[in-house]
Backbone as CSV, one residue per row, in Angstrom:
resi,resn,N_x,N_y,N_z,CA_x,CA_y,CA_z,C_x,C_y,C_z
1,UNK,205.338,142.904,97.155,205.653,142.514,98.513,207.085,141.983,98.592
2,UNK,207.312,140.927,97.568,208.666,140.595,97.631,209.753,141.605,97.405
3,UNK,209.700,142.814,96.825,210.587,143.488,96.443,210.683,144.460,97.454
4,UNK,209.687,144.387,98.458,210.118,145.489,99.779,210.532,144.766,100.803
5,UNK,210.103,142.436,100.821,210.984,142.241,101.443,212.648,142.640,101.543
6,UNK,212.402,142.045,100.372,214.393,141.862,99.850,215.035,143.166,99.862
7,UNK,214.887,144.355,99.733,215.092,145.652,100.198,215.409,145.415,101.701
8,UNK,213.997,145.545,102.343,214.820,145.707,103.657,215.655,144.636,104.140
9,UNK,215.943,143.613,103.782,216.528,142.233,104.533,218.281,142.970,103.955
10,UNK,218.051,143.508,102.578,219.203,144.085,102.049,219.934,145.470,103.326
11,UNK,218.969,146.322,103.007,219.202,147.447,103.385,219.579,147.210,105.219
12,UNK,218.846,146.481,105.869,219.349,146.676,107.124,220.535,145.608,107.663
13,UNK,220.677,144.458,107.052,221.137,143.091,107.037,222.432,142.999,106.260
14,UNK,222.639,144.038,105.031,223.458,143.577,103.537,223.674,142.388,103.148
15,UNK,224.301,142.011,102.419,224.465,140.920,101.487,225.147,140.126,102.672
16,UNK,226.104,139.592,103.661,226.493,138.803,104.382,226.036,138.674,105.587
17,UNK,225.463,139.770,106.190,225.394,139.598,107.616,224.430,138.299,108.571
18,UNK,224.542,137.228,107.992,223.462,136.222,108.118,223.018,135.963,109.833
19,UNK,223.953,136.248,111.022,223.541,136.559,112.149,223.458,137.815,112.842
20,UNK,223.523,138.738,111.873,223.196,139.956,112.714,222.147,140.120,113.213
21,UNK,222.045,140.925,114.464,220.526,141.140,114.777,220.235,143.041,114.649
22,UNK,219.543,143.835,113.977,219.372,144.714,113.965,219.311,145.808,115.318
23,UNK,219.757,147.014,115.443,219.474,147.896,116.590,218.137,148.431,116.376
24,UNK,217.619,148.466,117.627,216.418,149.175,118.220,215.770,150.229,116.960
25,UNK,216.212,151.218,116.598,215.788,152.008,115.646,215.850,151.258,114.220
26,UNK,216.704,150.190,114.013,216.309,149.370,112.342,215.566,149.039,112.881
27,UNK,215.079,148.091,113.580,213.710,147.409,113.959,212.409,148.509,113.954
28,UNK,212.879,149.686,114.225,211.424,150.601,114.634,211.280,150.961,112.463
29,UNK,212.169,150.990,112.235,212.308,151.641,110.392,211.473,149.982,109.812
30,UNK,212.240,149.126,110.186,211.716,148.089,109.511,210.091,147.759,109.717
31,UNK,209.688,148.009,110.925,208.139,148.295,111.087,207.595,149.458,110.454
32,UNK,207.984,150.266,110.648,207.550,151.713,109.654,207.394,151.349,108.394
33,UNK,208.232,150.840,107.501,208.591,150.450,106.012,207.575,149.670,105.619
34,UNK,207.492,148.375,106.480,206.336,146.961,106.256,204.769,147.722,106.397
35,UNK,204.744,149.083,107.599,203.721,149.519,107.857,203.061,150.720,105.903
36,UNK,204.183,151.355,105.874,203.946,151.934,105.131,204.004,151.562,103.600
37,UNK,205.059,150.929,103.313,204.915,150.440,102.020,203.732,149.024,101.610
38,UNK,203.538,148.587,102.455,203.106,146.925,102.198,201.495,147.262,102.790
39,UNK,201.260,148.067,104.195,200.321,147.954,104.705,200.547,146.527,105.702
40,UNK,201.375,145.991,106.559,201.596,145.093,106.904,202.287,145.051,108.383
41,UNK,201.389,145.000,109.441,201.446,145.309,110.740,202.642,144.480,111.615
42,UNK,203.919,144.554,111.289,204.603,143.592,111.836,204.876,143.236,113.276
43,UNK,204.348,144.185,114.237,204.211,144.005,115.531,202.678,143.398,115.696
44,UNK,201.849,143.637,115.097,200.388,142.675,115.278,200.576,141.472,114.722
45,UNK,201.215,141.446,113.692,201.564,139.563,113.248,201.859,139.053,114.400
46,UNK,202.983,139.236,114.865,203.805,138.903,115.668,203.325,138.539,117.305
47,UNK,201.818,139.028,117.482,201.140,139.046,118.437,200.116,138.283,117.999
48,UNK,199.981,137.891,116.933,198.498,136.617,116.589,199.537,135.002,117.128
49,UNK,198.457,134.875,117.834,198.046,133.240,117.707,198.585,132.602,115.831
50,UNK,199.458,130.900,116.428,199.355,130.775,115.124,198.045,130.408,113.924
51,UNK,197.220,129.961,114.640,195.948,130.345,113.590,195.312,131.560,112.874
52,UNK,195.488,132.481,114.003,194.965,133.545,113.004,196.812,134.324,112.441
53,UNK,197.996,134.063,112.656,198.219,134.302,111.442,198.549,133.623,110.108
54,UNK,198.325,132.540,110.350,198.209,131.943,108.781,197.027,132.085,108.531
55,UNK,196.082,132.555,109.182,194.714,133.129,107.993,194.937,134.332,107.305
56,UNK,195.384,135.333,108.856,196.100,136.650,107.943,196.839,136.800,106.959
57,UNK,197.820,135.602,106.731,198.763,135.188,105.581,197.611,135.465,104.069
58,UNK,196.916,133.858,104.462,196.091,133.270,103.480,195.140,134.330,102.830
59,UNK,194.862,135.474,103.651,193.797,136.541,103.473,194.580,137.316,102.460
60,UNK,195.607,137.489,102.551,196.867,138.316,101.647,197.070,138.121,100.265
61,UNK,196.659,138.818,99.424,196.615,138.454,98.212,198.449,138.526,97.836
62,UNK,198.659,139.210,98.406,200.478,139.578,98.288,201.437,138.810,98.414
63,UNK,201.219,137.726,99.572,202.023,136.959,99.504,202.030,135.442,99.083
64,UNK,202.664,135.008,98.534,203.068,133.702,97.839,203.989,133.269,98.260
65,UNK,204.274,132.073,98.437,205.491,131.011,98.824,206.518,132.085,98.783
66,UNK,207.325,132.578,97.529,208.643,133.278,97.306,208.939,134.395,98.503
67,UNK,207.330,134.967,98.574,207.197,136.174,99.382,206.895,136.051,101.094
68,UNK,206.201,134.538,101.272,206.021,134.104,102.520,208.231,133.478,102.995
69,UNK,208.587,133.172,102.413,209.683,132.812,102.789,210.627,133.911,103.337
70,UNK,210.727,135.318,102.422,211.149,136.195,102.964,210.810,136.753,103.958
71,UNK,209.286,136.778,104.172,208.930,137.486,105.542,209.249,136.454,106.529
72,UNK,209.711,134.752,106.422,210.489,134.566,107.611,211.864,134.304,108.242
73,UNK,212.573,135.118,106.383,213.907,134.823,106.607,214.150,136.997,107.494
74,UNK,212.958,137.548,107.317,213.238,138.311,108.405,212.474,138.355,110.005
75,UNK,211.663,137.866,109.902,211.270,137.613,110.785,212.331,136.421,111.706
76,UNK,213.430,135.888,110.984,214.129,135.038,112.015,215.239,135.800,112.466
77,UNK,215.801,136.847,111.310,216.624,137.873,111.573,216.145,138.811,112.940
78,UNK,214.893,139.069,113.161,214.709,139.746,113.804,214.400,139.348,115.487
79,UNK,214.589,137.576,115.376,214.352,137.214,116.733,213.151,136.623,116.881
80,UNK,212.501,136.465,115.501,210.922,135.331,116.058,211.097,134.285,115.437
81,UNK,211.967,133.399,115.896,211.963,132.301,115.361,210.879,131.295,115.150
82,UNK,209.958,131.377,116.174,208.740,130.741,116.575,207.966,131.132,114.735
83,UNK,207.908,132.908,114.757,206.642,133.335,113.843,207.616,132.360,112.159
84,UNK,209.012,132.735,112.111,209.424,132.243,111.321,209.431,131.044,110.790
85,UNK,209.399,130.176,111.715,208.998,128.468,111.718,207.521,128.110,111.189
86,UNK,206.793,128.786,112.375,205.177,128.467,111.853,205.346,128.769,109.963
87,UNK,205.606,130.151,109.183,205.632,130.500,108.061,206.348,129.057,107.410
88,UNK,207.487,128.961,107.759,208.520,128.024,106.365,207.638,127.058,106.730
89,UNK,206.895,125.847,107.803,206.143,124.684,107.611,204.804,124.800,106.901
90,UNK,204.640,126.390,106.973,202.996,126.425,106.273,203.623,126.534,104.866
91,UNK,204.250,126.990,104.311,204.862,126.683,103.117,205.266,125.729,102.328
92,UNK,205.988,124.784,102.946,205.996,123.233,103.182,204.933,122.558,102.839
93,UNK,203.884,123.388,103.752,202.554,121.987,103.330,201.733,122.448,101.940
94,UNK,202.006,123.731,102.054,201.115,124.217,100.909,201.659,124.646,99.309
95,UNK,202.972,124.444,99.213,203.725,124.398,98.120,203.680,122.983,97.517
96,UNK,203.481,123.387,96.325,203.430,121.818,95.863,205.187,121.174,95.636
97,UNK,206.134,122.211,95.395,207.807,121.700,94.934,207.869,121.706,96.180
98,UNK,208.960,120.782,96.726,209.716,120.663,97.808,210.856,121.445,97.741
99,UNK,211.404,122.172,98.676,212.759,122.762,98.402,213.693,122.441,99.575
100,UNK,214.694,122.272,99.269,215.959,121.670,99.810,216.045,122.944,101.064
101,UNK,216.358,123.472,100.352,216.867,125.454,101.510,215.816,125.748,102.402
102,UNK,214.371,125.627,102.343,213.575,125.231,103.260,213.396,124.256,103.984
103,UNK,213.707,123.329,103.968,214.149,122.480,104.616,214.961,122.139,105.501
104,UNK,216.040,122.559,105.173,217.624,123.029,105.995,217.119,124.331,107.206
105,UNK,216.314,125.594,106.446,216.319,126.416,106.835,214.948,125.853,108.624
106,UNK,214.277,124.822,108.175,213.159,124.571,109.577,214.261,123.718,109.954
107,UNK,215.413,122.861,109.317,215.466,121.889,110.690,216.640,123.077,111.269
108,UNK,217.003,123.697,110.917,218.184,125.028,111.832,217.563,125.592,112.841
109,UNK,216.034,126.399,112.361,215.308,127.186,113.175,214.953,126.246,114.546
110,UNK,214.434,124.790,114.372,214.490,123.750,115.453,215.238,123.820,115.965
111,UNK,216.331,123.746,115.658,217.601,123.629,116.470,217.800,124.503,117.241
112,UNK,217.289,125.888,116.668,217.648,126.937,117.669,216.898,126.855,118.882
113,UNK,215.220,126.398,118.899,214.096,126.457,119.612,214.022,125.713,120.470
């Protein structure tokens, strides 16, 4: 899972672009990709309630902290800051290390919200 995050965050984003926002067709590839490689509905996430998707998370054998972080360092790339936030605080509570860059990274996303 992590290695098809970091691909696409690469491939549509590259190594600097930290506020870009993708065009219409990366966004339709980047759903295709999550759909096809991962099995991972990124327009139905994105439409759950936050309860059922941190169950959908939790149901996921795939993702782990390393791998939940990426899906909301694109998911913030892509304009859901909301889905991205809910992810980095459920991480937060359920990681036992604290991390500095998560941290920084929810009080920014606040800021934006």
């Amino acid at each position: 899972m992590g290695v098809v995050l970091r691909a696409i965050l690469t491939k549509i984003f590259g190594g600097n672009a930290i506020n870009a926002v993708p065009e219409e067709k990366q966004v339709d590839e980047i759903k295709r990709e999550l759909l096809e490689e991962v099995d991972f509905d990124l327009p139905g996430f994105i439409q759950m309630n936050d309860t059922q998707a941190i169950q959908y998370l939790k149901e996921r054998q795939d993702f782990n902290i390393p791998n939940l972080e990426e899906l909301a360092r694109l998911l913030e790339r892509l304009g859901e800051p909301r889905k991205a936030l809910l992810i980095l605080v459920y991480c937060r509570n359920t990681d036992r290390t604290y991390s500095f860059e998560r941290e920084n990274r929810i009080g920014r996303i606040k800021g934006k919200i």
